[in-house]
C-alpha positions as CSV (number, residue, x, y, z in Angstrom):
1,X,27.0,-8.9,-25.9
2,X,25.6,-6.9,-29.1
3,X,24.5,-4.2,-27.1
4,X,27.9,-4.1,-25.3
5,X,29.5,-4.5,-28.9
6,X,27.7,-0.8,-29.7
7,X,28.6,0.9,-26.6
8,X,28.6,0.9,-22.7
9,X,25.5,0.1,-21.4
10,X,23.6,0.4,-17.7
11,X,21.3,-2.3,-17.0
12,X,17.9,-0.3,-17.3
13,X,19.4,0.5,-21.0
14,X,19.9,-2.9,-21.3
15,X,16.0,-3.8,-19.8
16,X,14.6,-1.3,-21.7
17,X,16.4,-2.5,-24.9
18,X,15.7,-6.2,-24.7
19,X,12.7,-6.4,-22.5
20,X,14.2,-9.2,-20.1
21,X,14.0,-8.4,-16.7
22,X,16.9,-6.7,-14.5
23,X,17.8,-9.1,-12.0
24,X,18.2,-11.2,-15.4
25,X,20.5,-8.7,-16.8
26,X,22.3,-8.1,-13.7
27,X,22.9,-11.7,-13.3
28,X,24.7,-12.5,-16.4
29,X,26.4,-9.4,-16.3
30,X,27.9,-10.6,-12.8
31,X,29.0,-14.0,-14.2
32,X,30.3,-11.9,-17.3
33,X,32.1,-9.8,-14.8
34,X,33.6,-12.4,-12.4
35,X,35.0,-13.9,-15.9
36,X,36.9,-10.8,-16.9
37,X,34.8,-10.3,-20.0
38,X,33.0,-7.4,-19.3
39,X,34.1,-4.3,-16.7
40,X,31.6,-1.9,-14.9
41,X,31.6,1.8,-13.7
42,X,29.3,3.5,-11.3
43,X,27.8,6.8,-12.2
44,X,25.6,7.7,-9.3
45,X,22.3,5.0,-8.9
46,X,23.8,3.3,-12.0
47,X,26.4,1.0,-12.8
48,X,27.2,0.5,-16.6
49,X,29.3,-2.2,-18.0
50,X,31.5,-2.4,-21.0
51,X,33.5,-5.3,-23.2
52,X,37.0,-5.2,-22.2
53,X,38.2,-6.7,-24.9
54,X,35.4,-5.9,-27.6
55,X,38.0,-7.3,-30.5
56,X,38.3,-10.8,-28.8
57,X,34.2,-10.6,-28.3
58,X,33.6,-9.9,-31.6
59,X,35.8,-11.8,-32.9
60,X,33.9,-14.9,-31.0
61,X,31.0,-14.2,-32.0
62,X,31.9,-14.2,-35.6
63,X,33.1,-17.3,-35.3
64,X,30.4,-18.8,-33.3
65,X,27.9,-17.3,-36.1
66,X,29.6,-18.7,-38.5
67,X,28.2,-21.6,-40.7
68,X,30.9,-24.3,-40.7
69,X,30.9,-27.7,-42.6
70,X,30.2,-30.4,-40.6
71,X,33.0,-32.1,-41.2
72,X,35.3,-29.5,-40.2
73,X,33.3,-29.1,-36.8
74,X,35.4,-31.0,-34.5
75,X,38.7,-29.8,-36.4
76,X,37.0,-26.0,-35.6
77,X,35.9,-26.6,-32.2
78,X,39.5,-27.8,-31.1
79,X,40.8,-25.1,-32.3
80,X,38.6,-22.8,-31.2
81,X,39.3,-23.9,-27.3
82,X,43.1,-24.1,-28.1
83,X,43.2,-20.2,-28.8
84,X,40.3,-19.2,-26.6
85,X,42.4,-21.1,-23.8
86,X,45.5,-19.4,-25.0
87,X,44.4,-15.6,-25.5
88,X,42.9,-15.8,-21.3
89,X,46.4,-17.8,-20.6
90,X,47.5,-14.4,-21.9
91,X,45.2,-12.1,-20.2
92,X,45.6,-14.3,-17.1
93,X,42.0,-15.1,-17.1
């Protein structure tokens, strides 16, 4: 998700850039796909994919990098899910 964060990426970028292996890559970047998070685009031998939403990514990652209290965990969590669940209710995801 970083390296989609930076720009559109084809999956032998991506293989060459985190040294995991390209079925891997084009794995999660299917289930990524199939949940609306991420869009593709061939360009001859090579399909690249890119955020399309990059705000709402980056925006959970933030927040998922974030260092909460632990009492305000749970409190966080729900709302977390309430506006996740909310923003695809939106997009229709």
């Amino acid at each position: 998700m970083d390296e989609l964060l930076r720009s559109p990426r084809c999956v032998s970028a991506m293989h060459e850039i985190l040294d995991v292996r390209q079925p891997n890559i084009s794995q999660h970047l299917s289930i990524l796909k199939n949940s609306g998070i991420v869009a593709s685009d061939q360009d001859g031998s090579y399909r690249c994919y890119y955020l399309r939403r990059p705000g709402l990514v980056k925006a959970v990652l933030e927040s998922l990098n974030r260092e909460w209290p632990e009492a305000d965990i749970e409190d966080v969590r729900g709302k977390f899910k309430r506006a996740l669940k909310k923003r695809l209710n939106k997009l229709g995801i």
